[in-house]
BALOBA-1460 file (C-alpha; in Angstrom, 3 decimals):
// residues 187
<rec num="1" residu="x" x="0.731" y="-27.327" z="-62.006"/>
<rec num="2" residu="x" x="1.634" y="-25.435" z="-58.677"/>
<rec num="3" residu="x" x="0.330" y="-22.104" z="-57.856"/>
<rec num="4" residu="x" x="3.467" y="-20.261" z="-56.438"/>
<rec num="5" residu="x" x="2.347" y="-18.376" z="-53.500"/>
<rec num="6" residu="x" x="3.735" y="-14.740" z="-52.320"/>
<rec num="7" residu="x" x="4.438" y="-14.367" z="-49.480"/>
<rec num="8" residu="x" x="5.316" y="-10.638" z="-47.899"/>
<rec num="9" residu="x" x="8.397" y="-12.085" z="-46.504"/>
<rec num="10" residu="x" x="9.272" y="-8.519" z="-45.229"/>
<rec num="11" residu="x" x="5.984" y="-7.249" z="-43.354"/>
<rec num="12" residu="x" x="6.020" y="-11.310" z="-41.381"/>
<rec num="13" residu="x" x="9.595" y="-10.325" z="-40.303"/>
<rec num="14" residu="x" x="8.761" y="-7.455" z="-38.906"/>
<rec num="15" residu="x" x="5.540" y="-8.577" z="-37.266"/>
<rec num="16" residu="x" x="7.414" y="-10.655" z="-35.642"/>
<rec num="17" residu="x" x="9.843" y="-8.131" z="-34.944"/>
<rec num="18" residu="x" x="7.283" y="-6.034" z="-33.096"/>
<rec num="19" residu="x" x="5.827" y="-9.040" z="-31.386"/>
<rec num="20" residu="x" x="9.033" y="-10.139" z="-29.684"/>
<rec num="21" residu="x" x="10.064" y="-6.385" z="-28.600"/>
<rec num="22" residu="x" x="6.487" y="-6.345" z="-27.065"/>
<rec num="23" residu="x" x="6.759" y="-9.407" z="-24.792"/>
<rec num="24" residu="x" x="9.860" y="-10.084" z="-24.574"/>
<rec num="25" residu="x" x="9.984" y="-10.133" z="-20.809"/>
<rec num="26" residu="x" x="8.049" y="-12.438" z="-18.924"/>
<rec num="27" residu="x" x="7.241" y="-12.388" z="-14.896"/>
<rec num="28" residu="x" x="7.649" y="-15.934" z="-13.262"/>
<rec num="29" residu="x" x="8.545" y="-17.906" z="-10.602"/>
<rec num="30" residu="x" x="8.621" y="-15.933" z="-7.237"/>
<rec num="31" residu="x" x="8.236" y="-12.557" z="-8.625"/>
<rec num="32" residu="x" x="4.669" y="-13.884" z="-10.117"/>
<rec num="33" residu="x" x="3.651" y="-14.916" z="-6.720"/>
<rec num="34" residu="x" x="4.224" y="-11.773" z="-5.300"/>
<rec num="35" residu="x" x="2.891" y="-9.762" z="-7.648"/>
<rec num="36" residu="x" x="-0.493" y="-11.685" z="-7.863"/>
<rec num="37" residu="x" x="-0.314" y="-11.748" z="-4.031"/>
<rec num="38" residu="x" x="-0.091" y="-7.780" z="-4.304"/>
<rec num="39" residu="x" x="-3.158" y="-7.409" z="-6.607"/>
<rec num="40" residu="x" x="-5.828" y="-9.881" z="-4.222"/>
<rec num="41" residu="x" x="-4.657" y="-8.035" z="-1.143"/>
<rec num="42" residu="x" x="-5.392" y="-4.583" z="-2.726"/>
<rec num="43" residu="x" x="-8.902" y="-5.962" z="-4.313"/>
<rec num="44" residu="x" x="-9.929" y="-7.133" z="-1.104"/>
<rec num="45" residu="x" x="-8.771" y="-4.085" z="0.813"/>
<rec num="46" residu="x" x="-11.271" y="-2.441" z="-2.395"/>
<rec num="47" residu="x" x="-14.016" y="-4.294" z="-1.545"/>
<rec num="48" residu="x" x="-14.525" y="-3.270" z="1.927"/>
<rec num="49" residu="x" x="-14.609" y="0.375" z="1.318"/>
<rec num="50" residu="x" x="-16.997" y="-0.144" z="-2.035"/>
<rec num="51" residu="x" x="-20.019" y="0.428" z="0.251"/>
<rec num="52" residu="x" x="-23.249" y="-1.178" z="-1.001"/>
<rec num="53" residu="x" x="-22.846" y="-1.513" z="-4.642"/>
<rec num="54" residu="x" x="-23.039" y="-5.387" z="-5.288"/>
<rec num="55" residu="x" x="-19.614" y="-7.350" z="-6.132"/>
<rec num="56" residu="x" x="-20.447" y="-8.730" z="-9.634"/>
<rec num="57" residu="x" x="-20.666" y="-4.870" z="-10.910"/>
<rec num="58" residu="x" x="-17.937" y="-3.573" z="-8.238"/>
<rec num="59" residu="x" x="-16.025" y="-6.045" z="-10.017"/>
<rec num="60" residu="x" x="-16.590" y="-4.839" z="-13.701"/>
<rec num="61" residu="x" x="-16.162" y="-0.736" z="-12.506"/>
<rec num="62" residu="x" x="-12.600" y="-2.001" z="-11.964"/>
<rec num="63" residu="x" x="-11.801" y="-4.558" z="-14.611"/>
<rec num="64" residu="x" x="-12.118" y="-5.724" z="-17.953"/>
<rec num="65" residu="x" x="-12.458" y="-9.149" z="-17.807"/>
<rec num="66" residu="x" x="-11.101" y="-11.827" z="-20.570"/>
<rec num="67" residu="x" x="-9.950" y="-11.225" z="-24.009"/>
<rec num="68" residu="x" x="-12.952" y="-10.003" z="-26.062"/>
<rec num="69" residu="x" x="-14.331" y="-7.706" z="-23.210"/>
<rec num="70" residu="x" x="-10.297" y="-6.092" z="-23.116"/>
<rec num="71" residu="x" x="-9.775" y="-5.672" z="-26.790"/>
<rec num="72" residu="x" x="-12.940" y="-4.002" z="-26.994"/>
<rec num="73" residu="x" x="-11.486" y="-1.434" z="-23.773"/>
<rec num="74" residu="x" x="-8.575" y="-1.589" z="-26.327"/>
<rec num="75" residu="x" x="-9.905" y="-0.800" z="-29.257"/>
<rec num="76" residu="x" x="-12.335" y="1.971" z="-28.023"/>
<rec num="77" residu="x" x="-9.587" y="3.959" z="-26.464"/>
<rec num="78" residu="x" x="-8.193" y="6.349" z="-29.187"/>
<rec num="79" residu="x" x="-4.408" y="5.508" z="-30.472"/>
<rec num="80" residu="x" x="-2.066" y="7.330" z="-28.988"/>
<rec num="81" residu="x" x="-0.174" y="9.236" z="-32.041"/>
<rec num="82" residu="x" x="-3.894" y="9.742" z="-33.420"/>
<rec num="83" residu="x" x="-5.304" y="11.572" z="-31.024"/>
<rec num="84" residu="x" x="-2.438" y="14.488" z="-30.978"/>
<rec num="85" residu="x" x="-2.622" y="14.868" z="-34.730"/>
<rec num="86" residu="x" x="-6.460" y="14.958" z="-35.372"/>
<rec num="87" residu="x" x="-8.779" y="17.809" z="-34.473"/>
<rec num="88" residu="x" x="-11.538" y="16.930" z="-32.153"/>
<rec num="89" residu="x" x="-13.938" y="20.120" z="-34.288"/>
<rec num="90" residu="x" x="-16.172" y="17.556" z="-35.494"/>
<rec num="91" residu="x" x="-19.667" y="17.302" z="-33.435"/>
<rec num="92" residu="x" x="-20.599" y="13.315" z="-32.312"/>
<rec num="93" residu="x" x="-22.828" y="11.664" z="-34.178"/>
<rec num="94" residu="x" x="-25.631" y="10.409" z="-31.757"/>
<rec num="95" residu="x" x="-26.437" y="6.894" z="-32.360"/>
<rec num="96" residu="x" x="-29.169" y="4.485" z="-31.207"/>
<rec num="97" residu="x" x="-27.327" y="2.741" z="-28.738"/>
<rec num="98" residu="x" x="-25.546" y="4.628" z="-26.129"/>
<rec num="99" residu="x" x="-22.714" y="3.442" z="-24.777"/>
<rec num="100" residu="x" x="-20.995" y="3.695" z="-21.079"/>
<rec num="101" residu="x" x="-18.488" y="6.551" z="-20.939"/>
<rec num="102" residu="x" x="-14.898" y="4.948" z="-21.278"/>
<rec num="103" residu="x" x="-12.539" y="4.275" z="-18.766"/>
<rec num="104" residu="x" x="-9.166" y="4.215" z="-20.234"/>
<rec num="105" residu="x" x="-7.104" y="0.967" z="-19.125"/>
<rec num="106" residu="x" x="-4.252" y="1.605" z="-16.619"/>
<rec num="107" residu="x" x="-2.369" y="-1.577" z="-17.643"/>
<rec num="108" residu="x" x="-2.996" y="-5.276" z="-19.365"/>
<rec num="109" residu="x" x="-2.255" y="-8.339" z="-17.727"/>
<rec num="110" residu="x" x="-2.313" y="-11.710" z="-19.768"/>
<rec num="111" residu="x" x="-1.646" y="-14.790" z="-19.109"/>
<rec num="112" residu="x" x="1.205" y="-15.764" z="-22.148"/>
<rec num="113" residu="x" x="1.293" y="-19.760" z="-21.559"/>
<rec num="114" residu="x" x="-2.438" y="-20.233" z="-22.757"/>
<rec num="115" residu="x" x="-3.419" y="-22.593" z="-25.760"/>
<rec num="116" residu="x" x="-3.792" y="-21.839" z="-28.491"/>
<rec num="117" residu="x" x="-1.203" y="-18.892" z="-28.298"/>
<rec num="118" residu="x" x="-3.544" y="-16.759" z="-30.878"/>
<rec num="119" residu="x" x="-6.120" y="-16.002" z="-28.555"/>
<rec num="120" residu="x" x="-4.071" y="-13.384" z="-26.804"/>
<rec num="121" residu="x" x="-1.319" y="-12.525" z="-29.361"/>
<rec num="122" residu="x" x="-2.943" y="-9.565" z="-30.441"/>
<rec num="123" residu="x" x="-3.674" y="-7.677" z="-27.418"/>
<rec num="124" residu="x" x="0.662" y="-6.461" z="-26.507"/>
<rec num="125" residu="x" x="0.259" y="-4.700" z="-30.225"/>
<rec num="126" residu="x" x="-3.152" y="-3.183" z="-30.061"/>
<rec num="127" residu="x" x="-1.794" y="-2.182" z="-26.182"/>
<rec num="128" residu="x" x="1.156" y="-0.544" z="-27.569"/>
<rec num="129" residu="x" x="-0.767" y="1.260" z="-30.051"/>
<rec num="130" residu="x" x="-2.744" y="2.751" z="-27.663"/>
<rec num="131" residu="x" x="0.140" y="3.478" z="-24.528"/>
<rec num="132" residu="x" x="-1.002" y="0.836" z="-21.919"/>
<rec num="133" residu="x" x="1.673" y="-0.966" z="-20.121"/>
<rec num="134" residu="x" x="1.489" y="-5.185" z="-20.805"/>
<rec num="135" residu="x" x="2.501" y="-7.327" z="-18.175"/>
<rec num="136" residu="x" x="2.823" y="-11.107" z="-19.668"/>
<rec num="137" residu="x" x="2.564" y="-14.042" z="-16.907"/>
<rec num="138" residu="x" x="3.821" y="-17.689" z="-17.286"/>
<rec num="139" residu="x" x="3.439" y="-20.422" z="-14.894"/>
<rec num="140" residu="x" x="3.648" y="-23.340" z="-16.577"/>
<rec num="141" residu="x" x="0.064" y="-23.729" z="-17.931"/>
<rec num="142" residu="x" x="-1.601" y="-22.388" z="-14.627"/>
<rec num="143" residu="x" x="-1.279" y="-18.737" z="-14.735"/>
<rec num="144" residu="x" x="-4.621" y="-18.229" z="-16.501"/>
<rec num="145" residu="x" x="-6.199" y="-20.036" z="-13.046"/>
<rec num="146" residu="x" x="-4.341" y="-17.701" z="-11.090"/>
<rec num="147" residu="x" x="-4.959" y="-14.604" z="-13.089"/>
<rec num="148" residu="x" x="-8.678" y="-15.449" z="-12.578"/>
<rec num="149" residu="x" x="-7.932" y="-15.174" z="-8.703"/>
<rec num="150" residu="x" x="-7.678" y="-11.629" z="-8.760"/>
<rec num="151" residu="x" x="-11.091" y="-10.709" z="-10.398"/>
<rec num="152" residu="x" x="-12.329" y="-14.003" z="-8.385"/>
<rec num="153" residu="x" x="-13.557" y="-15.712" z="-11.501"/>
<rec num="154" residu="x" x="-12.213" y="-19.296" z="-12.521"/>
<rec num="155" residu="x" x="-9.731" y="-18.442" z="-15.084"/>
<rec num="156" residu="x" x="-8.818" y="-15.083" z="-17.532"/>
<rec num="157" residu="x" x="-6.258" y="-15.342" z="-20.042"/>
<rec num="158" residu="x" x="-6.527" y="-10.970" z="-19.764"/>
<rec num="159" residu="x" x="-7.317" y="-8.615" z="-17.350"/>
<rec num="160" residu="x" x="-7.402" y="-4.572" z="-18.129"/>
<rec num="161" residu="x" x="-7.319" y="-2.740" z="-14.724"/>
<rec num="162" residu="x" x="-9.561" y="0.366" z="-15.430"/>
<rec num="163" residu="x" x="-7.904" y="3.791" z="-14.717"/>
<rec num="164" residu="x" x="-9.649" y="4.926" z="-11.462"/>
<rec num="165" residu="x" x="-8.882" y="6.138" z="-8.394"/>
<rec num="166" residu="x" x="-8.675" y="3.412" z="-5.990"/>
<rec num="167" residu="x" x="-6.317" y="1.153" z="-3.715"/>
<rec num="168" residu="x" x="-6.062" y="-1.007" z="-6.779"/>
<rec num="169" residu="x" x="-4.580" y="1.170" z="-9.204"/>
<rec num="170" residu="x" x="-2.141" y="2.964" z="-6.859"/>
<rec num="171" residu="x" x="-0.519" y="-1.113" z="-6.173"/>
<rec num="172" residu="x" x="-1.150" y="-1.444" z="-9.905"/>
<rec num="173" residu="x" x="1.366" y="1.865" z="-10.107"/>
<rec num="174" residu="x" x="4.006" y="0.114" z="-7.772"/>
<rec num="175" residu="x" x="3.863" y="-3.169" z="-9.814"/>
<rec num="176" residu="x" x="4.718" y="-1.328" z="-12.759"/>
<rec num="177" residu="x" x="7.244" y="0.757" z="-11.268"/>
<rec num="178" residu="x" x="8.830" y="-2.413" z="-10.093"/>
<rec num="179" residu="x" x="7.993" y="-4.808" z="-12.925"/>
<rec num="180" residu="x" x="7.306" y="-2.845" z="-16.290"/>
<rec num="181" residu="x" x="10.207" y="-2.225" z="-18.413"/>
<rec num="182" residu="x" x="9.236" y="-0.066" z="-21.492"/>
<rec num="183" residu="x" x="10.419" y="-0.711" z="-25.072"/>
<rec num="184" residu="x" x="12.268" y="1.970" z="-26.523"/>
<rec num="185" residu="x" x="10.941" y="3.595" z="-29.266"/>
<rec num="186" residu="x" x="13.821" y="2.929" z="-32.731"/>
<rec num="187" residu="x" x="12.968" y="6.026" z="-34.682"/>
């Protein structure tokens, strides 16, 4: 005796749906060496005006670095079409830990040819949710070592650039100007 199984045929489809429009374009080839080229000239013109601040927390004012430490960026940033419909009249609740003041994320970039695929599937949706352009990279099974040139660690399979006002995130604004083509919103 077989159990049948039901399966939401509908919500999968348009998962999937969502998924594709979401990363549908990915940056290769020369246009990947350029752009990462872009990103480690503007972090190390960043470096030399960061004064005396040491490089390991330099480094972390201006990125979120890897998956878990960008879906948490992600997920503490308030969703976009919730935070124009809900009234901010409640007072904060003060807790026992105290947490940094956020930094919103300018933009996402992943590196889309890692394995397994999971471990950075969900980051374009909860991106989307939330208004921050994705940029996906692909280089044949390297681009997570190359990713991890720009915040000079040995690989990332995400980086968030923080929203700040620095050399990074004005070439971060020309990358997307020239590289970032939003999805249209079907309503």
């Amino acid at each position: 005796m077989s159990k049948k199984k039901n399966k939401p045929e509908k919500s999968i489809k348009l998962l999937k749906d969502a998924e594709q429009t979401v990363t549908s374009d990915y940056i290769t080839g020369d246009s990947l060496d350029e752009l990462l080229s872009k990103l480690i000239r503007s972090v190390e013109a960043a470096k030399a005006s960061r004064g005396g601040l040491p490089e390991k927390i330099w480094m972390k004012q201006q990125f979120s670095v890897g998956v878990n430490d960008v879906t948490r960026v992600l997920e503490r940033m308030p969703a976009a079409a919730a935070s124009h419909s809900v009234c901010s009249t409640e007072a904060p609740t003060s807790t026992a830990r105290r947490r940094a003041p956020l930094v919103p994320l300018q933009a996402v970039i992943i590196a889309a040819d890692c394995n397994p695929k999971w471990l950075t599937k969900h980051i374009p949706t909860l991106a989307s949710t939330r208004q921050v352009p994705v940029l996906c990279l692909k280089d044949n099974k390297g681009s997570s070592l190359r990713l991890g040139q720009v915040a000079n660690v040995r690989t990332a399979l995400a980086i968030g650039i923080k929203a700040r006002d620095s050399i990074i995130n004005k070439t971060v604004d020309e990358v997307l100007k020239d590289y970032y083509k939003p999805v249209a919103d079907e309503q």
